[in-house]
N, CA, C and O atoms as CSV, one atom per row, in Angstrom:
chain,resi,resn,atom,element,x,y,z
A,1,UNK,N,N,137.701,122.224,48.759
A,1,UNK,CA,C,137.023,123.514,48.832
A,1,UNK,C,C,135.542,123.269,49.059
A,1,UNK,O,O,134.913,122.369,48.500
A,2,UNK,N,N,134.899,124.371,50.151
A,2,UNK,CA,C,133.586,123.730,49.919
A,2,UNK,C,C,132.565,125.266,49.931
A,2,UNK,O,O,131.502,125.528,50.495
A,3,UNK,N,N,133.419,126.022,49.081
A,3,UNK,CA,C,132.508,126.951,48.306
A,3,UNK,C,C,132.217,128.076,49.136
A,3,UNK,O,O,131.178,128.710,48.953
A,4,UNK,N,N,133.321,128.500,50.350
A,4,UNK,CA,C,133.429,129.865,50.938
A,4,UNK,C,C,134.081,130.577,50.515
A,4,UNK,O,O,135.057,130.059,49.973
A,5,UNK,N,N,134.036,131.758,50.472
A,5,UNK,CA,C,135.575,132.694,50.383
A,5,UNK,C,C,136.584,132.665,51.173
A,5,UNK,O,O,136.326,132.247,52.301
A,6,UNK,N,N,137.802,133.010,50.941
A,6,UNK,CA,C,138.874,132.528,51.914
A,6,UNK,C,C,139.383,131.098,51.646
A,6,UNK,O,O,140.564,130.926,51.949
A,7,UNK,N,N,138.570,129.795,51.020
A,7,UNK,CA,C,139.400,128.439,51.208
A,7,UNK,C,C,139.302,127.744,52.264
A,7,UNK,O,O,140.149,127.186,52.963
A,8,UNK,N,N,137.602,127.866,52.350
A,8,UNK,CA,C,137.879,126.540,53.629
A,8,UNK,C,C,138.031,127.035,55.451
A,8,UNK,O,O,137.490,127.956,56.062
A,9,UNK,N,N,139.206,125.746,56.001
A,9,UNK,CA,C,139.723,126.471,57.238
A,9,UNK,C,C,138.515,126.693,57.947
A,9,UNK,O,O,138.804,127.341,58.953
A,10,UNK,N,N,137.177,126.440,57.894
A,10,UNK,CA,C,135.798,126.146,58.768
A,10,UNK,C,C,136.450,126.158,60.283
A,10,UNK,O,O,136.254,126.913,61.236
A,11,UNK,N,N,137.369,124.928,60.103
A,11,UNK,CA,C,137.492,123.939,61.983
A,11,UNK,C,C,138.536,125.530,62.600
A,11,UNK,O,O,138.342,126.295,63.545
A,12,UNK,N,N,139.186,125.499,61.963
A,12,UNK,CA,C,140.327,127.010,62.382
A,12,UNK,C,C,139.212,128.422,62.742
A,12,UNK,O,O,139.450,129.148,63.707
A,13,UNK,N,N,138.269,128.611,62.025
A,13,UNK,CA,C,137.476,129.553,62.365
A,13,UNK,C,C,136.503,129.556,63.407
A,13,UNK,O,O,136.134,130.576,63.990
A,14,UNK,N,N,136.067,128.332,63.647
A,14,UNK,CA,C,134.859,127.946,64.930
A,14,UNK,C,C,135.986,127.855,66.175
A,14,UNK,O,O,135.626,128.200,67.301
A,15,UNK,N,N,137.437,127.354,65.932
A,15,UNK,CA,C,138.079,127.763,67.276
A,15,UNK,C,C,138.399,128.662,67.620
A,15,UNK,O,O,138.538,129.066,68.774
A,16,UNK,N,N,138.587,129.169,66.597
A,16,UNK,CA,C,139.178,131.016,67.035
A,16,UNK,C,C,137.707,131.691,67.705
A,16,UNK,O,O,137.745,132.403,68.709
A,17,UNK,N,N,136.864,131.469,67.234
A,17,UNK,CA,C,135.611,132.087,67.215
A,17,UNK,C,C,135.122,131.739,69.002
A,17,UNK,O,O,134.559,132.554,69.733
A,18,UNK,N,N,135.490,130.455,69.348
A,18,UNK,CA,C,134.839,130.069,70.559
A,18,UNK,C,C,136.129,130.612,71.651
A,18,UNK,O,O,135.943,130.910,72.831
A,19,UNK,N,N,137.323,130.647,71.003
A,19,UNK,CA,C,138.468,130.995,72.373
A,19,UNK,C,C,137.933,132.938,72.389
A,19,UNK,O,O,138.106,133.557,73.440
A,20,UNK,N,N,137.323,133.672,71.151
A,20,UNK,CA,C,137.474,134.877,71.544
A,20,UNK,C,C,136.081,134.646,72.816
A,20,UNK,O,O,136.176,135.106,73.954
A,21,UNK,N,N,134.934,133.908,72.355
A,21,UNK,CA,C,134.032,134.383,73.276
A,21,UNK,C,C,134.010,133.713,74.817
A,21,UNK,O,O,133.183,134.041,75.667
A,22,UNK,N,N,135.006,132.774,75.011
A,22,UNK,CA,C,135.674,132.304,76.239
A,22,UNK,C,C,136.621,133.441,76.794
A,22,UNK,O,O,136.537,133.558,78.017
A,23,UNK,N,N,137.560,134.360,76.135
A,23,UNK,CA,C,138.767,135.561,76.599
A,23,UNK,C,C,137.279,136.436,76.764
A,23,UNK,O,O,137.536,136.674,77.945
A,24,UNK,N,N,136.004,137.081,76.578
A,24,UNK,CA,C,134.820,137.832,76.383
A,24,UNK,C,C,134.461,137.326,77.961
A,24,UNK,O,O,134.522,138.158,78.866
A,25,UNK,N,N,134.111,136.029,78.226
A,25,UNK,CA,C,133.051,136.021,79.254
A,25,UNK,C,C,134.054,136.116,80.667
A,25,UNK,O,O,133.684,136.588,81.742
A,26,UNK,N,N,135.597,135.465,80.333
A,26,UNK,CA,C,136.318,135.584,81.804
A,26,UNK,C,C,136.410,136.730,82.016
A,26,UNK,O,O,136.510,136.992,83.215
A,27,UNK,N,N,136.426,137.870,81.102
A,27,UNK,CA,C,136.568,139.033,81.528
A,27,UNK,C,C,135.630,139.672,82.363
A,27,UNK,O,O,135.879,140.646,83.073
A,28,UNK,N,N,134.290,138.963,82.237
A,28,UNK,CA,C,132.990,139.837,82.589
A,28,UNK,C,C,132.894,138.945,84.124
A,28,UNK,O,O,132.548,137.764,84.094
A,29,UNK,N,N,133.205,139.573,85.336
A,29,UNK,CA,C,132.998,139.280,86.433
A,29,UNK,C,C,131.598,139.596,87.223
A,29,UNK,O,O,130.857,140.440,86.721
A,30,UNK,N,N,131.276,139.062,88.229
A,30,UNK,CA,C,130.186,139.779,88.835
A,30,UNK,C,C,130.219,141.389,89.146
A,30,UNK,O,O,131.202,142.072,89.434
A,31,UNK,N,N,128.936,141.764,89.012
A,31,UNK,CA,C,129.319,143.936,89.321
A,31,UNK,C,C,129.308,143.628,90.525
A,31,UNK,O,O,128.531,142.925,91.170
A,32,UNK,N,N,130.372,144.287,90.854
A,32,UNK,CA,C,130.528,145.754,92.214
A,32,UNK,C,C,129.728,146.035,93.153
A,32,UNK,O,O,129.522,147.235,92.975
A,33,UNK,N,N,129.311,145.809,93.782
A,33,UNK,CA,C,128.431,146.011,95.110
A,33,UNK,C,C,128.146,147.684,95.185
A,33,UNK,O,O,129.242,148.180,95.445
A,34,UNK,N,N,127.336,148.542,95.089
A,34,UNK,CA,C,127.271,149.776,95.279
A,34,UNK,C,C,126.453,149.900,96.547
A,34,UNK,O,O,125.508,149.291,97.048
A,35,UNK,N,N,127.299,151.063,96.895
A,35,UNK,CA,C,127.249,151.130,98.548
A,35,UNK,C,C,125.565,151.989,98.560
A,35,UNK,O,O,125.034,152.609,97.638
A,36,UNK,N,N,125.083,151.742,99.873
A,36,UNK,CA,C,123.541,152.140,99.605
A,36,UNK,C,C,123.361,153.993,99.525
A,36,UNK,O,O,124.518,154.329,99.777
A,37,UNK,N,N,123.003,154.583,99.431
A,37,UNK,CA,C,122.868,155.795,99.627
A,37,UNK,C,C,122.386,156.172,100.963
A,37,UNK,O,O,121.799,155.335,101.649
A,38,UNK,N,N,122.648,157.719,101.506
A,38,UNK,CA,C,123.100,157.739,103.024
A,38,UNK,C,C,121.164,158.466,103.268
A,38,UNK,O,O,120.505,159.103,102.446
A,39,UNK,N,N,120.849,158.114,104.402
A,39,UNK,CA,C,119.692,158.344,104.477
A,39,UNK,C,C,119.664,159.793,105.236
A,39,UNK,O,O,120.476,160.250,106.040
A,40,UNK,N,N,118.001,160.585,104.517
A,40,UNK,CA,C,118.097,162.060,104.821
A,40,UNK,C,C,118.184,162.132,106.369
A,40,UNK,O,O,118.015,161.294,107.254
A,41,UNK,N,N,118.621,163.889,106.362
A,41,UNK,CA,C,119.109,164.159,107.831
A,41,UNK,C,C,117.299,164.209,108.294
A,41,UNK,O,O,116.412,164.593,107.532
A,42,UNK,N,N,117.115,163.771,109.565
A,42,UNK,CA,C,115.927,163.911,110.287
A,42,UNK,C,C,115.597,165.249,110.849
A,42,UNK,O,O,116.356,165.699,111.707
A,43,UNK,N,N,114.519,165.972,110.460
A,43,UNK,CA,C,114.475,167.581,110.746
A,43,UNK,C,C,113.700,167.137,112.178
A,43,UNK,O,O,112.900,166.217,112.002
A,44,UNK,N,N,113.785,167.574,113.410
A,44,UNK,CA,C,113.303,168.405,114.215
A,44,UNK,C,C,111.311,168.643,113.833
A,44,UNK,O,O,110.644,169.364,113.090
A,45,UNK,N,N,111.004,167.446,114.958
A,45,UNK,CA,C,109.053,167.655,114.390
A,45,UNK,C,C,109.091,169.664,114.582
A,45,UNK,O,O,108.910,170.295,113.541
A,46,UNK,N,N,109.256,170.235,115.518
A,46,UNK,CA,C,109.254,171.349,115.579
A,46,UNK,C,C,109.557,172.457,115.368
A,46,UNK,O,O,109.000,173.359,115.994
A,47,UNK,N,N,110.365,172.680,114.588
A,47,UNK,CA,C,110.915,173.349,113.428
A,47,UNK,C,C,110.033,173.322,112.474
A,47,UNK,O,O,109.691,172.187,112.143
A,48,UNK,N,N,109.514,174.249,111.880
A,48,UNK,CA,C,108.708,174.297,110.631
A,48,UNK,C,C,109.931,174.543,109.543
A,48,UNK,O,O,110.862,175.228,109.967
A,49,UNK,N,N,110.041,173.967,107.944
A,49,UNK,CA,C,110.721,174.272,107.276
A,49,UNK,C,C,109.721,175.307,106.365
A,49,UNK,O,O,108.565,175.140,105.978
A,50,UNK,N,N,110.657,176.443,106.189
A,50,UNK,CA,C,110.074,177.318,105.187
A,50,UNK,C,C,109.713,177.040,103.463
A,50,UNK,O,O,110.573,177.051,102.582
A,51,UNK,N,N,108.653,176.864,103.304
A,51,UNK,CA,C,108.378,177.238,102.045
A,51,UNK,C,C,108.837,177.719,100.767
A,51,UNK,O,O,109.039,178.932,100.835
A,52,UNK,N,N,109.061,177.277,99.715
A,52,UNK,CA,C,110.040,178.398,98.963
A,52,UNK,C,C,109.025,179.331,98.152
A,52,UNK,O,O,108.113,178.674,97.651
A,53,UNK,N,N,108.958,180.816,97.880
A,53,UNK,CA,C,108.014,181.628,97.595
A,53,UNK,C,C,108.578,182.320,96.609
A,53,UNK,O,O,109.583,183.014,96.757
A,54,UNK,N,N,107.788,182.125,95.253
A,54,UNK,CA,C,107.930,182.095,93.553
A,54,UNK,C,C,107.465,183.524,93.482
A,54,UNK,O,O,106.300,183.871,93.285
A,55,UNK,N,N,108.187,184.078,93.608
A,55,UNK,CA,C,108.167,185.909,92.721
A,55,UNK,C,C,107.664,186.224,91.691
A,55,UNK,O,O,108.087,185.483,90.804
A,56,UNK,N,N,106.641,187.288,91.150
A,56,UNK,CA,C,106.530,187.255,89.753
A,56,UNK,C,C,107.329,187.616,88.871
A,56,UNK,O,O,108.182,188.405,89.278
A,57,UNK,N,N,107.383,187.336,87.795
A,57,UNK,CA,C,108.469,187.865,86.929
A,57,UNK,C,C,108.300,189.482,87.069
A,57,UNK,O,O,107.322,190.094,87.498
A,58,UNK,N,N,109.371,189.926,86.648
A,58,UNK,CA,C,109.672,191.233,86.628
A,58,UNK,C,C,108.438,191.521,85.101
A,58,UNK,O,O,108.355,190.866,84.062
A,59,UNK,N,N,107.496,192.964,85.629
A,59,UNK,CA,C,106.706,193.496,84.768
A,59,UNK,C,C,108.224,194.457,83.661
A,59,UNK,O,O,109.204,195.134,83.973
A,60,UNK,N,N,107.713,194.054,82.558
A,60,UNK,CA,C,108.476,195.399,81.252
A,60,UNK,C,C,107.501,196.059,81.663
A,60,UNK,O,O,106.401,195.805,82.153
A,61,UNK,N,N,108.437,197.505,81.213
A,61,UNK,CA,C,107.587,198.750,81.395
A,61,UNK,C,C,107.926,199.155,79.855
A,61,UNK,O,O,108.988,198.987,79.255
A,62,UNK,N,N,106.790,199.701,79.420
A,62,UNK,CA,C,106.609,199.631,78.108
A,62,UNK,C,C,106.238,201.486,77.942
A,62,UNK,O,O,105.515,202.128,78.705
A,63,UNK,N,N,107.082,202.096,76.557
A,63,UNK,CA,C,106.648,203.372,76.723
A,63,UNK,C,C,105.223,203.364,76.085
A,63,UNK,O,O,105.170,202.719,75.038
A,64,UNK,N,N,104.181,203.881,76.450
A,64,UNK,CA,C,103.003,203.930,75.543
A,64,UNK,C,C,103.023,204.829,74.425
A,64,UNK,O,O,103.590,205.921,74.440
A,65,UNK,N,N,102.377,204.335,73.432
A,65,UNK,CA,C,102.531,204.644,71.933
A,65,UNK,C,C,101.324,205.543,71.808
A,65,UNK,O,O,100.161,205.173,71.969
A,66,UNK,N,N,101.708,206.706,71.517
A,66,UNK,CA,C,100.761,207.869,70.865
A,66,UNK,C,C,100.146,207.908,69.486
A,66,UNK,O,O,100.646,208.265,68.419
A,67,UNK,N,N,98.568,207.316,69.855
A,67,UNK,CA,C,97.948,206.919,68.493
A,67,UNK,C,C,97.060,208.155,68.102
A,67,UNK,O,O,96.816,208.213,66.896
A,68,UNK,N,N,96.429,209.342,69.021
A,68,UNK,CA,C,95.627,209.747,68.554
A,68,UNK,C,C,96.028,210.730,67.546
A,68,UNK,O,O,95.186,211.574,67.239
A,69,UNK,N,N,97.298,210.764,66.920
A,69,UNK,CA,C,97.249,211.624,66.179
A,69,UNK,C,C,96.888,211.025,64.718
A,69,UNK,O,O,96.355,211.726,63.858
A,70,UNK,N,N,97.244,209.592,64.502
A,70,UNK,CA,C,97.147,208.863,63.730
A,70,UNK,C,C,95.073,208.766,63.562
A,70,UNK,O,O,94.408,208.607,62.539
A,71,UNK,N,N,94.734,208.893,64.611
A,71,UNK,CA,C,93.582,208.066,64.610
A,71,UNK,C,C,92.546,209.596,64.123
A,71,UNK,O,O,91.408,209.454,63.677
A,72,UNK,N,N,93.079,210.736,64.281
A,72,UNK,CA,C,92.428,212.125,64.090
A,72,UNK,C,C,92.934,212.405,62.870
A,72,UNK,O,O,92.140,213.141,62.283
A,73,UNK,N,N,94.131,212.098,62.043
A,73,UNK,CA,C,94.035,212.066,60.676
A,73,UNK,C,C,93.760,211.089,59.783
A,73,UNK,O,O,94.064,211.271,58.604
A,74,UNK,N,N,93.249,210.107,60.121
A,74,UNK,CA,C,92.147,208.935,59.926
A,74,UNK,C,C,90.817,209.317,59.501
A,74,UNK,O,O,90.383,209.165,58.359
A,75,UNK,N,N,89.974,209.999,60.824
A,75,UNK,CA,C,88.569,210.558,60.561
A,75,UNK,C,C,88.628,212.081,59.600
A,75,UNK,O,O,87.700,212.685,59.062
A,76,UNK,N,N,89.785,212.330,59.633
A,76,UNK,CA,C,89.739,214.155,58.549
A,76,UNK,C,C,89.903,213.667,57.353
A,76,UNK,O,O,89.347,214.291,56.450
A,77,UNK,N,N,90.824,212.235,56.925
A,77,UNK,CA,C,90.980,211.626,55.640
A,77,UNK,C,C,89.697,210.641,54.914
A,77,UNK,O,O,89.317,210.573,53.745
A,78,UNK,N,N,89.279,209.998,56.044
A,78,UNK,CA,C,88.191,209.287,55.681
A,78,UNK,C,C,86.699,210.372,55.172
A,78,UNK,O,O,85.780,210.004,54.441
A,79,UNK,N,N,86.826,211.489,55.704
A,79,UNK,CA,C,85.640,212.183,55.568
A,79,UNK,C,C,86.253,213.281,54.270
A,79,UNK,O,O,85.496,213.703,53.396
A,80,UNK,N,N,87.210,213.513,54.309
A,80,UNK,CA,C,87.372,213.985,53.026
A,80,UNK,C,C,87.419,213.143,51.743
A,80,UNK,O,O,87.141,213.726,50.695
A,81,UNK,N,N,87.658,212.171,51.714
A,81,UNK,CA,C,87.922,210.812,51.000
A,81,UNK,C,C,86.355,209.796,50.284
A,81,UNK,O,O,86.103,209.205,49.234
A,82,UNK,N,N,85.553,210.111,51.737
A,82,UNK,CA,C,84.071,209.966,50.973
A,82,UNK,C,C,83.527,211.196,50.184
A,82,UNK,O,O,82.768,210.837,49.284
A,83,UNK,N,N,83.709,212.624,50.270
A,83,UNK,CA,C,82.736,213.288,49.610
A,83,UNK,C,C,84.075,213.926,48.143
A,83,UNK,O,O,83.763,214.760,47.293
A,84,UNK,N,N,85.567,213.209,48.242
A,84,UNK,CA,C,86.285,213.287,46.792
A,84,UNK,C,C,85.866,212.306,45.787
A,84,UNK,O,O,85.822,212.521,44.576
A,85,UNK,N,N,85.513,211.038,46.475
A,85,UNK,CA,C,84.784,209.468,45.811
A,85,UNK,C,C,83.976,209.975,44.727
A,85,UNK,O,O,83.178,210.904,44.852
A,86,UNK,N,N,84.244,209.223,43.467
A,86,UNK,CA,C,82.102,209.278,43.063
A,86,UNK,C,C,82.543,207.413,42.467
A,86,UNK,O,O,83.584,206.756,42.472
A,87,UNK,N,N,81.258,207.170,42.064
A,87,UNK,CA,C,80.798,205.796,42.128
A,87,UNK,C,C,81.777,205.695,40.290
A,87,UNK,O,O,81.540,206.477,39.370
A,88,UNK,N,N,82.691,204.679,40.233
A,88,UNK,CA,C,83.024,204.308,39.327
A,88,UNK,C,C,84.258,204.898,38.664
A,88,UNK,O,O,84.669,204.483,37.580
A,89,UNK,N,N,85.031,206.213,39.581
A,89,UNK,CA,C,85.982,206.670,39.605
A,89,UNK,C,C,87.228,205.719,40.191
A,89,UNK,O,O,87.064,204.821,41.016
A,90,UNK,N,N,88.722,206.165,39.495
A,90,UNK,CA,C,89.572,205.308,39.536
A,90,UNK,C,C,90.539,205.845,40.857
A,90,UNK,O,O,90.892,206.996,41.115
A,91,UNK,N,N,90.773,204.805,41.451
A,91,UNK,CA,C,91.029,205.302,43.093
A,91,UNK,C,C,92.821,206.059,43.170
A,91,UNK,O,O,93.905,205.513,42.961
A,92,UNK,N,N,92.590,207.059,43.439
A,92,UNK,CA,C,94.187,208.033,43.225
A,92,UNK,C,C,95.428,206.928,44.345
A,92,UNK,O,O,95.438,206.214,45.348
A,93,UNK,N,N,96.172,207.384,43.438
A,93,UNK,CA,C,97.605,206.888,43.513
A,93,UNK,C,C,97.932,207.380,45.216
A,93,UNK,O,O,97.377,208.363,45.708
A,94,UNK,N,N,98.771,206.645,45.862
A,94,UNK,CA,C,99.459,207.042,47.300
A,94,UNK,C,C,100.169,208.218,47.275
A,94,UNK,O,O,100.394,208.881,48.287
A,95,UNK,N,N,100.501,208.486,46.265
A,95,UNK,CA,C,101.312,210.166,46.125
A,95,UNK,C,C,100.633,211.069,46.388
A,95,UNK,O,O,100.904,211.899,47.256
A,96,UNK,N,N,99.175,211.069,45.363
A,96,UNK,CA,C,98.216,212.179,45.603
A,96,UNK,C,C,97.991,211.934,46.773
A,96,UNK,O,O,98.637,212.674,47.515
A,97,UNK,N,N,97.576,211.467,47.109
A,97,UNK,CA,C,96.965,211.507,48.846
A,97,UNK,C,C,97.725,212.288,49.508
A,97,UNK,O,O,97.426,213.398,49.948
A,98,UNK,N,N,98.934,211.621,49.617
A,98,UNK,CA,C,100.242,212.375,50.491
A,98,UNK,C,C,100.468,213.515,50.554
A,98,UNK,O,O,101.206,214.022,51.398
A,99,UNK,N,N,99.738,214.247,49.471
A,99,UNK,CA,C,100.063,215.690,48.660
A,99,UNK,C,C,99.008,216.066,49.436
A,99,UNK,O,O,99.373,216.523,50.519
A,100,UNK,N,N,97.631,216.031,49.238
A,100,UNK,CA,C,96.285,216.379,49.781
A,100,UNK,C,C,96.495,216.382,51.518
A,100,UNK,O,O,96.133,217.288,52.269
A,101,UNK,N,N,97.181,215.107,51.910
A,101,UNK,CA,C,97.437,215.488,53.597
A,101,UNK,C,C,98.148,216.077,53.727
A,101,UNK,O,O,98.054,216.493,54.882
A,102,UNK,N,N,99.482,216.755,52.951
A,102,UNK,CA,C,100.351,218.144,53.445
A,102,UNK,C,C,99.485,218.990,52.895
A,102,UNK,O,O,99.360,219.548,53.986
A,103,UNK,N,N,98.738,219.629,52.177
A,103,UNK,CA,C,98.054,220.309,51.808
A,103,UNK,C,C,96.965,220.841,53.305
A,103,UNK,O,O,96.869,221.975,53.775
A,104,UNK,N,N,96.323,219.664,53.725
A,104,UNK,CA,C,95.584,219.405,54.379
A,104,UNK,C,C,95.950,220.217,55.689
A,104,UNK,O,O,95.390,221.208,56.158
A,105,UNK,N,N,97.310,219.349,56.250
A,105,UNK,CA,C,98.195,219.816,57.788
A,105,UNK,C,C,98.384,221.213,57.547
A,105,UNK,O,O,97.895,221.920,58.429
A,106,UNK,N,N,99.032,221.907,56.477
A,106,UNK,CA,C,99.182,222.994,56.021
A,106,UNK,C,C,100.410,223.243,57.533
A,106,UNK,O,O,101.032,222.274,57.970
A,107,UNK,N,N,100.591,224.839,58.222
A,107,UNK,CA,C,101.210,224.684,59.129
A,107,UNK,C,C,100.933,224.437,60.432
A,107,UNK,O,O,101.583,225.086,61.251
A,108,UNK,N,N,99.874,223.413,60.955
A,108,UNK,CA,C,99.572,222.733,62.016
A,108,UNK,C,C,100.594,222.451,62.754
A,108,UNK,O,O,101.475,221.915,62.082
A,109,UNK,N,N,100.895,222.596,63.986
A,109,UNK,CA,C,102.300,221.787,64.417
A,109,UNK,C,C,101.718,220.225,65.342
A,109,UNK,O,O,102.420,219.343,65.838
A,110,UNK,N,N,100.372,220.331,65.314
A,110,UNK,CA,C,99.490,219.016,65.621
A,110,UNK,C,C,99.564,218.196,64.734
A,110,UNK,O,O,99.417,217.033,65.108
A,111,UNK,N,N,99.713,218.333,63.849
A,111,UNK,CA,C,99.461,217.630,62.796
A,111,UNK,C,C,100.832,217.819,62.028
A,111,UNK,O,O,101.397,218.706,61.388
A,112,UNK,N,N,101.117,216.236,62.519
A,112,UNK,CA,C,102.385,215.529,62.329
A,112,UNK,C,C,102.477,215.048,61.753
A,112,UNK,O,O,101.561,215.232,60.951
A,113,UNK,N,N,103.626,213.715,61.198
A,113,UNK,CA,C,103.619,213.149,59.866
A,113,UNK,C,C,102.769,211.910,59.923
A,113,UNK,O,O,102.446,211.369,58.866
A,114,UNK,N,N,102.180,211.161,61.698
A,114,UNK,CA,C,101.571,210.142,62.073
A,114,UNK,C,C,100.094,210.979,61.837
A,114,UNK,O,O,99.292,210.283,61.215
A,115,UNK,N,N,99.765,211.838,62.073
A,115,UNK,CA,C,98.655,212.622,61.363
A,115,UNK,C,C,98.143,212.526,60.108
A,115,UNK,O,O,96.993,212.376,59.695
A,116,UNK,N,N,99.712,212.692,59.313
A,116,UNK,CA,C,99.652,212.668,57.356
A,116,UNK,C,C,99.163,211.398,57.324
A,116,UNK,O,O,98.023,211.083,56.984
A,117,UNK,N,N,100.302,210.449,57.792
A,117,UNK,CA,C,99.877,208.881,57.392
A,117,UNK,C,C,98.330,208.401,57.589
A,117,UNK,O,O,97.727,207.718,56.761
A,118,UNK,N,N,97.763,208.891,58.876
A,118,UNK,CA,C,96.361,208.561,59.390
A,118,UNK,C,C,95.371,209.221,58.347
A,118,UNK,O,O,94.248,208.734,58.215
A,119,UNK,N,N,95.711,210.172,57.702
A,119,UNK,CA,C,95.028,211.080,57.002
A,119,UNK,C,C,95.104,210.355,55.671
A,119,UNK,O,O,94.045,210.050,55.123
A,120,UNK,N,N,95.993,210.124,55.237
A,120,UNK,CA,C,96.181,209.273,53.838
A,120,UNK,C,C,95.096,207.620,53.461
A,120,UNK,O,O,94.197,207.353,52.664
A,121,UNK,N,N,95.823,206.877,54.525
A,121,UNK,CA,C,95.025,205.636,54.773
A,121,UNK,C,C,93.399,205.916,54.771
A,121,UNK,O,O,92.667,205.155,54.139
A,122,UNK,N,N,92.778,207.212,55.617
A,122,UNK,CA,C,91.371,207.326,56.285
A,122,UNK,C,C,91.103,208.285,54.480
A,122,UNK,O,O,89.929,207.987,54.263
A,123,UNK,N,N,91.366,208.794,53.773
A,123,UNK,CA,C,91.744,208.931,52.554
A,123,UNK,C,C,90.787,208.173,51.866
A,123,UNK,O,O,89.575,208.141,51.655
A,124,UNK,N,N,92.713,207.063,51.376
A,124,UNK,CA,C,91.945,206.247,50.764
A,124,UNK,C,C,90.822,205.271,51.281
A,124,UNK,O,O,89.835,205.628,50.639
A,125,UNK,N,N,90.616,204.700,51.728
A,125,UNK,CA,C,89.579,204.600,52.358
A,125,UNK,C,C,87.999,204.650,52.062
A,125,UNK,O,O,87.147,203.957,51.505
A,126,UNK,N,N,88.103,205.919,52.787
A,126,UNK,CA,C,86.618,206.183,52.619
A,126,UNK,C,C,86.801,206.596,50.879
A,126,UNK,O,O,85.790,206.628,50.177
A,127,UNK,N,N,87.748,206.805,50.473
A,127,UNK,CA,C,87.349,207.280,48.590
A,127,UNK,C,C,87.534,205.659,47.827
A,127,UNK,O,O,87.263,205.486,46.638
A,128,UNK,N,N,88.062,204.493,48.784
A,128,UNK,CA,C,87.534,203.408,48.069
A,128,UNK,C,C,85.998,202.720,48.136
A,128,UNK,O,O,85.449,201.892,47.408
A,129,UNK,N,N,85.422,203.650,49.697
A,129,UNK,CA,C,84.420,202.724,50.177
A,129,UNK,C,C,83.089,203.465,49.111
A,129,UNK,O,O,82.065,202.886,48.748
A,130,UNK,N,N,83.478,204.806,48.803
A,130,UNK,CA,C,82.682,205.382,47.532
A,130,UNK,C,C,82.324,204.486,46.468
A,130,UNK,O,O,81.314,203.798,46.323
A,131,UNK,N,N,83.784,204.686,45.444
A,131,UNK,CA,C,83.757,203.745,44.366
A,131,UNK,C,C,83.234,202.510,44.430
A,131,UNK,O,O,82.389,202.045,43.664
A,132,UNK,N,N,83.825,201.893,45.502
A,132,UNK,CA,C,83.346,200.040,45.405
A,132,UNK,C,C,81.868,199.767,45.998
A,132,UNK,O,O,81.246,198.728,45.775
A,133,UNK,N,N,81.285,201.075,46.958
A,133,UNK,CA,C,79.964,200.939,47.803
A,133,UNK,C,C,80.644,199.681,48.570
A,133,UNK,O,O,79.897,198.714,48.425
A,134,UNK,N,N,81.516,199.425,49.151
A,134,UNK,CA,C,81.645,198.569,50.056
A,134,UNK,C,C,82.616,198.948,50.955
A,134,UNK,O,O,83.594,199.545,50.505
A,135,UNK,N,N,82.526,198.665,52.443
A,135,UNK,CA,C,83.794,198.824,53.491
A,135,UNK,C,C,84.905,199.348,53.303
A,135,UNK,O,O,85.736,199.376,54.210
């Protein structure tokens, strides 16, 4: 024994070992000759070939979004909102507001619910820019 696993049998393993990589290399012959590739067709000097001409993508058409109602109950909220303010008052809840812009719209049919919302925000707002004296 000379202290492998298995028992030895060294000379049995280096022959097996050299006949597999002898059955390995007869197998591997020279490659295949690949045939050359066929050369392009020759255009005609006089013939112009056309150009290929890149389209722009197709424009989306987009519906435009109606802001000024938002943006006109903005300036009616913000200006009511600075002279409800006083300096050190605690800034009303999103409910009240909401209440004050239906109050506000009363029966306007201009004055929509993108109106209320603009009116609420421009609101609070200017009744935070009171209290805090800032933006």
């Amino acid at each position: 024994m000379d202290g492998r696993p298995g028992g030895g049998g060294g000379a049995v393993s280096w022959r097996c070992g050299w006949a597999l990589l002898a059955a390995l290399l007869a197998g591997c012959g020279p490659a295949p000759e690949v045939a050359p590739a066929p050369e392009a067709v020759p255009q005609p000097e006089n013939v112009a070939v056309p150009e290929a001409k890149m389209d722009p993508p197709p424009a989306a058409r987009l519906v435009p979004v109606e802001t000024r109602p938002f943006e006109e109950g903005y300036e009616a909220g913000y200006t009511k909102g600075l002279g409800a303010g006083k300096v050190g008052a605690k800034l009303p809840p999103t409910s009240a507001a909401e209440e004050i812009a239906r109050a506000d719209a009363g029966q306007d049919a201009a004055r929509t619910e993108r109106w209320q919302r603009g009116f609420v925000d421009g609101y609070l707002d200017g009744f935070r820019k009171v209290v805090t004296g800032q933006k």
